[in-house]
KEBA-716870 format. One line per field, with one value per residue: residue number from 0; x, y, z of N, C-alpha, C in turn. Coordinates in Angstrom, 2 decimals, always signed. Each point is the difference from the previous one (the first is absolute). Example, Ala and Ser with C-alpha at 12.3 -4.5 7.8 and 13.67 -1.06 7.14 Angstrom:
BEGIN
pamar	[0_1]
n.x	[+13.19_-0.35]
n.y	[-5.69_+1.05]
n.z	[+7.80_-0.72]
ca.x	[-0.89_+0.82]
ca.y	[+1.19_+1.19]
ca.z	[+0.00_+0.06]
c.x	[+0.90_-0.77]
c.y	[+1.20_+1.09]
c.z	[+0.00_+0.73]
This chain:
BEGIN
pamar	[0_1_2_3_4_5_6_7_8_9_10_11_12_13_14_15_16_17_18_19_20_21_22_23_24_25_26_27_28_29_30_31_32_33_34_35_36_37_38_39_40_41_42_43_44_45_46_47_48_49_50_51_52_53_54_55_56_57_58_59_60_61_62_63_64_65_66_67_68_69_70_71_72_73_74_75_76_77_78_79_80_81_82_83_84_85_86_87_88_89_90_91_92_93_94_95_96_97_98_99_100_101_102_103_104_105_106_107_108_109_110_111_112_113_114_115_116_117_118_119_120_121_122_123_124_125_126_127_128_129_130_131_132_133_134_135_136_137_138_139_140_141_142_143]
n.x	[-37.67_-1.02_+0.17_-0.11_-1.25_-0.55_-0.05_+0.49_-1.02_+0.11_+0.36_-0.92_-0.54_-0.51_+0.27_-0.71_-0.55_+0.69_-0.61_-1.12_+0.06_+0.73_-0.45_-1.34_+0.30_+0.52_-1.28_-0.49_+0.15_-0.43_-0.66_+0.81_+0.75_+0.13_+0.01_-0.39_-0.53_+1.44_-1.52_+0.76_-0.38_+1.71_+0.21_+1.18_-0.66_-0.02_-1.07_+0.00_-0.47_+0.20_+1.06_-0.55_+0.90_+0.04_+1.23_-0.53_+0.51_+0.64_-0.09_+1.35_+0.09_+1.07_-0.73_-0.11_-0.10_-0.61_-0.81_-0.30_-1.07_-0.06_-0.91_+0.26_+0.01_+1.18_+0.97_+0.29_+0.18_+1.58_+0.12_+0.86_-0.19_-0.07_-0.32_-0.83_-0.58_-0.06_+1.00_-0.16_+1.49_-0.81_+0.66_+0.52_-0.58_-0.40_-0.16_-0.76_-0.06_-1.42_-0.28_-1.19_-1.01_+0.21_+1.30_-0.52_-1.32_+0.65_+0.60_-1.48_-0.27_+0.78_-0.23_-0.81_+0.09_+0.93_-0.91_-0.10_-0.06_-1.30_-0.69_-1.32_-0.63_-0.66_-0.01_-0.25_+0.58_+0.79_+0.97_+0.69_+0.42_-0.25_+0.63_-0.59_+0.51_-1.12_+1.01_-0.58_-1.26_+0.46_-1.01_-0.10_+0.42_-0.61_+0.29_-0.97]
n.y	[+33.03_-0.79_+1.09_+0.96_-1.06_+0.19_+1.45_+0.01_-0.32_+1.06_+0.68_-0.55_+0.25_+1.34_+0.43_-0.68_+0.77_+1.40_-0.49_-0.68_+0.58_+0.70_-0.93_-0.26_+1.05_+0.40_-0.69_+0.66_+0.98_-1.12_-1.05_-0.56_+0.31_+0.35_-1.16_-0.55_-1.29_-0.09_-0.51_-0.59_+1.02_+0.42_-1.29_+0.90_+0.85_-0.82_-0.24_+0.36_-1.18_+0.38_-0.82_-0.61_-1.20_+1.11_+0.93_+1.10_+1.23_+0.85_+1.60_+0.43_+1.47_-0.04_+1.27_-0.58_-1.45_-0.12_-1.08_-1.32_-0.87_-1.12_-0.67_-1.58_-0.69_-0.17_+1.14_+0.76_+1.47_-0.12_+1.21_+0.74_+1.19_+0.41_+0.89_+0.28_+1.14_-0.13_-0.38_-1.40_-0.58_-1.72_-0.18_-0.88_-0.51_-0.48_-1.22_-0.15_-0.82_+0.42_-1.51_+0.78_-0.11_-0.60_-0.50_-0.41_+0.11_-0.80_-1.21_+0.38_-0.29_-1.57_-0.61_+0.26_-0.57_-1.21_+0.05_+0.31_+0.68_+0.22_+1.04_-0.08_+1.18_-0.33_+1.06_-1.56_+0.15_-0.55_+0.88_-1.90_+0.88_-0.85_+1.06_+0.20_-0.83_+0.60_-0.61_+0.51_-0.47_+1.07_-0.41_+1.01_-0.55_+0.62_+0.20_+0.35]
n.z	[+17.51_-0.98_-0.99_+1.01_+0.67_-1.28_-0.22_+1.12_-0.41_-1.02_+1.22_+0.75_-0.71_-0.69_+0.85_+0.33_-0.82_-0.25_+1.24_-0.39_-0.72_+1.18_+0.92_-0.96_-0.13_+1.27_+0.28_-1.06_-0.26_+0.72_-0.91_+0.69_-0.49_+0.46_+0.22_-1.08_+0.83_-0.74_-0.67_-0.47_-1.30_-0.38_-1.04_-0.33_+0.52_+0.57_+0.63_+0.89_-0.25_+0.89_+0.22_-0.33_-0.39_-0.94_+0.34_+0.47_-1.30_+1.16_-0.20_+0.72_-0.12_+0.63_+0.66_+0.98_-0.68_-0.59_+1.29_-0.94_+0.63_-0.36_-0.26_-0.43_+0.69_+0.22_-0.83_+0.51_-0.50_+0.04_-0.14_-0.62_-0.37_-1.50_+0.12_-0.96_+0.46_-1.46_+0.41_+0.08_+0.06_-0.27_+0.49_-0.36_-1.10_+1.10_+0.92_+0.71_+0.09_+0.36_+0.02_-0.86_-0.34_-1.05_-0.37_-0.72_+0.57_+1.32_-1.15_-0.85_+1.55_+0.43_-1.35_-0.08_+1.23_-0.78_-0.63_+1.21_-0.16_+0.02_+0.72_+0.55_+0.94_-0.22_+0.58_-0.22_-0.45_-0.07_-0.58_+0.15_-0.20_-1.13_-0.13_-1.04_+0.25_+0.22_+0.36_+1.30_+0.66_+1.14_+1.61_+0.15_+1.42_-0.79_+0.68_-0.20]
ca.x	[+0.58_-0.47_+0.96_+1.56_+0.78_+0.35_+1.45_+0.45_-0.14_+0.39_+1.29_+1.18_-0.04_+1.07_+1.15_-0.29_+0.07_+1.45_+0.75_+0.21_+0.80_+1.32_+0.62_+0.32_+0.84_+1.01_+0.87_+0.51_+1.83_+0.62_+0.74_+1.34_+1.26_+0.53_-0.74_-1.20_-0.24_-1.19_-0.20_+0.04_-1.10_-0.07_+1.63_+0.06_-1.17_-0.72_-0.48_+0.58_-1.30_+0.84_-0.91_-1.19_+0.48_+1.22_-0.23_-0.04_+1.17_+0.62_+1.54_-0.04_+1.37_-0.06_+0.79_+1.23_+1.30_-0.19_-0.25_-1.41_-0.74_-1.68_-0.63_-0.12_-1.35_+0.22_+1.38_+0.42_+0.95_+0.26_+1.03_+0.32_-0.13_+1.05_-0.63_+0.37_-1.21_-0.94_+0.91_+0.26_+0.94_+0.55_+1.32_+0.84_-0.92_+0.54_-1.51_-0.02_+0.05_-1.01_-0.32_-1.04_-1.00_-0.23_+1.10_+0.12_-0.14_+1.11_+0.86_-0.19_-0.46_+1.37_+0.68_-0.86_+0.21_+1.26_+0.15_-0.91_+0.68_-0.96_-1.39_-1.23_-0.83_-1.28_-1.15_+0.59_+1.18_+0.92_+0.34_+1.10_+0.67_+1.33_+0.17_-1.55_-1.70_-1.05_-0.26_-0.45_-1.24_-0.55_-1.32_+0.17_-0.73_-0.52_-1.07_-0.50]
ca.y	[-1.09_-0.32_+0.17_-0.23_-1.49_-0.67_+0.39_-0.47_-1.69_-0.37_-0.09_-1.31_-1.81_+0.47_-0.73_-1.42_-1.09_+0.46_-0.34_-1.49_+0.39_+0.02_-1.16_-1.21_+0.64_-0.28_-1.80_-0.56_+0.43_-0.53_-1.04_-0.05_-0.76_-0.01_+0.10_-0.09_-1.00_-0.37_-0.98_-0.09_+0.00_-0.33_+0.19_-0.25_+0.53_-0.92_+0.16_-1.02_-1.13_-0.53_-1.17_-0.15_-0.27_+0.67_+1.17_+1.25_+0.07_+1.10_+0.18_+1.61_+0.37_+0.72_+1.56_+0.03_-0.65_+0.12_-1.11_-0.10_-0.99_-0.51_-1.19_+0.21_-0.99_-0.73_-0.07_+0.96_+0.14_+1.67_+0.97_+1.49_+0.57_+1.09_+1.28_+1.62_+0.00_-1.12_-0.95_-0.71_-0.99_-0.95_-0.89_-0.91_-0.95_-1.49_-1.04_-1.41_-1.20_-0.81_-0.50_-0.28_-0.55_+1.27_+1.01_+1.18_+1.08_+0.85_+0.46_+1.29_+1.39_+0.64_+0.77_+1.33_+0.61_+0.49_+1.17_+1.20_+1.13_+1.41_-0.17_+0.86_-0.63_+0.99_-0.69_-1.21_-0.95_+0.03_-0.66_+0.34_+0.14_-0.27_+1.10_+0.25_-1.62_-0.53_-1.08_-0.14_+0.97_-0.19_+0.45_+0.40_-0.86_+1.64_-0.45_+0.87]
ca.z	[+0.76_-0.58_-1.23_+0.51_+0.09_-0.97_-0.33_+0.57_-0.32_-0.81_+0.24_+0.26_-1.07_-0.94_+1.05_-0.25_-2.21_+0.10_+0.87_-0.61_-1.28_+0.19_+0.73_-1.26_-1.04_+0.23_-0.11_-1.73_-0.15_+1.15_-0.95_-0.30_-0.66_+1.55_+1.61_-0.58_-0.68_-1.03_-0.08_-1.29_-0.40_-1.83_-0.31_-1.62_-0.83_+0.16_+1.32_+0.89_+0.59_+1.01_-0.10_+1.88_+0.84_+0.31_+0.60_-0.63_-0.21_+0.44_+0.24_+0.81_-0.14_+1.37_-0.52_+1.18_-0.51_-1.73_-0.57_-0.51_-0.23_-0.02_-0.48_-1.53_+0.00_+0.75_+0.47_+0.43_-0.64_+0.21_-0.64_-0.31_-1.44_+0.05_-0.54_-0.20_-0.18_-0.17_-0.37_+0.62_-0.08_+0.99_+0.10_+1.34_+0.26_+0.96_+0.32_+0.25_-1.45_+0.02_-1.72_+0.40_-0.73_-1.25_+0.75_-1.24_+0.32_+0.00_-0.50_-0.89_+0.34_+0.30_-1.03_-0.56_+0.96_+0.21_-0.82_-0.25_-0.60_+0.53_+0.52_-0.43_+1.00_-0.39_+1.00_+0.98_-1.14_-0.54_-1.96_-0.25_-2.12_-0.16_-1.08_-0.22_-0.03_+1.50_+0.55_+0.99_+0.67_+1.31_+0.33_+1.42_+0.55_+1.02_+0.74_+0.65]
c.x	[-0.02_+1.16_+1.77_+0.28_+0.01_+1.41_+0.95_-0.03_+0.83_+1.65_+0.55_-0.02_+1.21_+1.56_+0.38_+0.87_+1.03_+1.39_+0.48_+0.53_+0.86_+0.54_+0.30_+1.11_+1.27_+0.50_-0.18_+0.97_+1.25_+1.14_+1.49_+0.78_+0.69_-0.79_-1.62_+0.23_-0.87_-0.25_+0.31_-1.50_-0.57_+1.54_-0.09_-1.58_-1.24_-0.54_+0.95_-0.39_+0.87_-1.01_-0.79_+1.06_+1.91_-0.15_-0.21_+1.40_-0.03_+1.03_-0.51_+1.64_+0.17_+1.21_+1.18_+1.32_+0.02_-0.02_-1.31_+0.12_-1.44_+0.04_-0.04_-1.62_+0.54_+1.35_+0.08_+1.51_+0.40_+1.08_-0.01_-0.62_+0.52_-1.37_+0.50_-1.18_-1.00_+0.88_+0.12_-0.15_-0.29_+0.93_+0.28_-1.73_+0.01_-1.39_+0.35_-0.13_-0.65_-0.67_-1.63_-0.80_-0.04_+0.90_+0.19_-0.25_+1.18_+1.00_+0.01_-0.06_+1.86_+0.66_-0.55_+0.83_+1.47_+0.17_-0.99_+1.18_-0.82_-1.05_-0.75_-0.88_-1.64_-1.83_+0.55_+0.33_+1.18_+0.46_+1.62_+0.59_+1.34_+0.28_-1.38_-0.88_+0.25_+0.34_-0.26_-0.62_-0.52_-1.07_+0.76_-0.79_-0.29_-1.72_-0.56_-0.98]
c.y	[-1.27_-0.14_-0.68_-1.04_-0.56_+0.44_-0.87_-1.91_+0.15_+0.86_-0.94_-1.25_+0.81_-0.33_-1.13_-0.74_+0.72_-0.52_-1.42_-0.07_+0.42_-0.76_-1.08_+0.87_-0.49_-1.37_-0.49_+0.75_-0.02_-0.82_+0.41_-1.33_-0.92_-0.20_-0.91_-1.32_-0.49_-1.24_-0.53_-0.83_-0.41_+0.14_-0.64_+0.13_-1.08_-0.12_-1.26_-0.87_-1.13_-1.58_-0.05_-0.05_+0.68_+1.38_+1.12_+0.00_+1.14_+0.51_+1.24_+0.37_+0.76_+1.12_-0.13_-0.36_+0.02_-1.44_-0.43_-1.53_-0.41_-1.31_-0.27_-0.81_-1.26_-0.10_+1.49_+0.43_+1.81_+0.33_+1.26_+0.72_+1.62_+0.98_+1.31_+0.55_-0.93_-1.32_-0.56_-1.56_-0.58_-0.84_-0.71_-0.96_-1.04_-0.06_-1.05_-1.40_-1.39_-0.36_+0.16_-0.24_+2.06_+1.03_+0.99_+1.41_+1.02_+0.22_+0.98_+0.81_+0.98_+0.20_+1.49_+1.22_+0.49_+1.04_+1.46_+1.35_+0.93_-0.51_+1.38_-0.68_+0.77_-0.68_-0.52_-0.81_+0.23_-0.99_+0.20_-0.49_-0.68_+0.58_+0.53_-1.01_+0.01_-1.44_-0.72_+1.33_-1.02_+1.10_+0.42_-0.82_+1.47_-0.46_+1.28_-0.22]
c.z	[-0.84_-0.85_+0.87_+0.45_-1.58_-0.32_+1.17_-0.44_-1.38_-0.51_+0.81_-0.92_-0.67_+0.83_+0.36_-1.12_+0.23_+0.57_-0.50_-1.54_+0.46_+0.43_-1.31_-0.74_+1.02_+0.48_-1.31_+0.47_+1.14_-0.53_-0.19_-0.76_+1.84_+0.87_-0.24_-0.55_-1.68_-0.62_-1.94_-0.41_-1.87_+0.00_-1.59_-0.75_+0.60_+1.64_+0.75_+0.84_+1.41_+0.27_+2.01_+1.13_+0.27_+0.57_-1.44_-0.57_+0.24_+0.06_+1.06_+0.12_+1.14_-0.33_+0.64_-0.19_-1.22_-0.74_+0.15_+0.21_+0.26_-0.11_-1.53_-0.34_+0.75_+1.25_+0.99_-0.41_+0.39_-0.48_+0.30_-0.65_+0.46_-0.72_-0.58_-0.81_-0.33_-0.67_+0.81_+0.20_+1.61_-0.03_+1.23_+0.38_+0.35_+0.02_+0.91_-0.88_+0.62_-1.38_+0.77_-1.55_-0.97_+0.33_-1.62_+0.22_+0.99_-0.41_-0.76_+0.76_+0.55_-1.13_-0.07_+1.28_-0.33_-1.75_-0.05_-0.06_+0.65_+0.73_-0.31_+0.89_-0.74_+1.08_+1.12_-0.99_+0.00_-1.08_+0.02_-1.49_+0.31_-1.88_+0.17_+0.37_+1.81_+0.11_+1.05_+0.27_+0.96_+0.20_+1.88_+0.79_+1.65_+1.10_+0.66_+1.50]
């Protein structure tokens, strides 16, 4: 009796830890291109330091229509984009055109935006190329 409640204690942890390595395995590989707010995190090789008093720079692409906007740090901005496998072209980039305090940062961040060519999601990242150079990496904003 003795032995069989341990066995029993230590098939359920073993069930337990299983069960929970499947659940972390399938919300890491939950992470979509679609549907998944992301937060820009490094552009042009360099981290991305948002000043106190501006917004996050985000983007999210919606599967539905096949358009994408976000936040730049200060402006809100949207468009289109076109896909094919791992190709993929934003276009038709508009904004709003509020003057706020360190607007550099979105203008690099809407230039960079209007030349990406590919993506690569790995983890909770995503890496959009413009040819070969990563020039924007975003961080999934995944909440568990």
């Amino acid at each position: 009796m003795k032995y069989s409640k341990t066995i029993v204690a230590f098939a359920m942890l073993a069930f337990l830890i299983s069960g929970c390595a499947a659940v972390t395995n399938t919300l890491k590989n939950s992470v979509q291109l679609y549907g998944t707010p992301w937060k820009l995190v490094q552009m042009n090789g360099n981290q991305v330091v948002i000043p106190a008093n501006a917004d996050n720079a985000t983007l999210a692409l919606s599967a539905a229509d096949n358009n994408f906007g976000g936040t730049g740090s200060c402006n809100t901005f949207s468009g289109n984009y076109v896909i094919n496998g791992s190709q993929l072209s934003l276009q038709n980039l508009g904004s709003t055109k509020m003057n706020c305090d360190n607007m550099s940062i979105e203008i690099d961040y809407f230039q960079a935006l209007k030349s990406v060519t590919s993506y690569k999601i790995v983890d909770k990242l995503l890496y959009l190329y413009s040819g070969s150079n990563a020039v924007l990496v975003f961080e999934a904003y995944v909440k568990y």
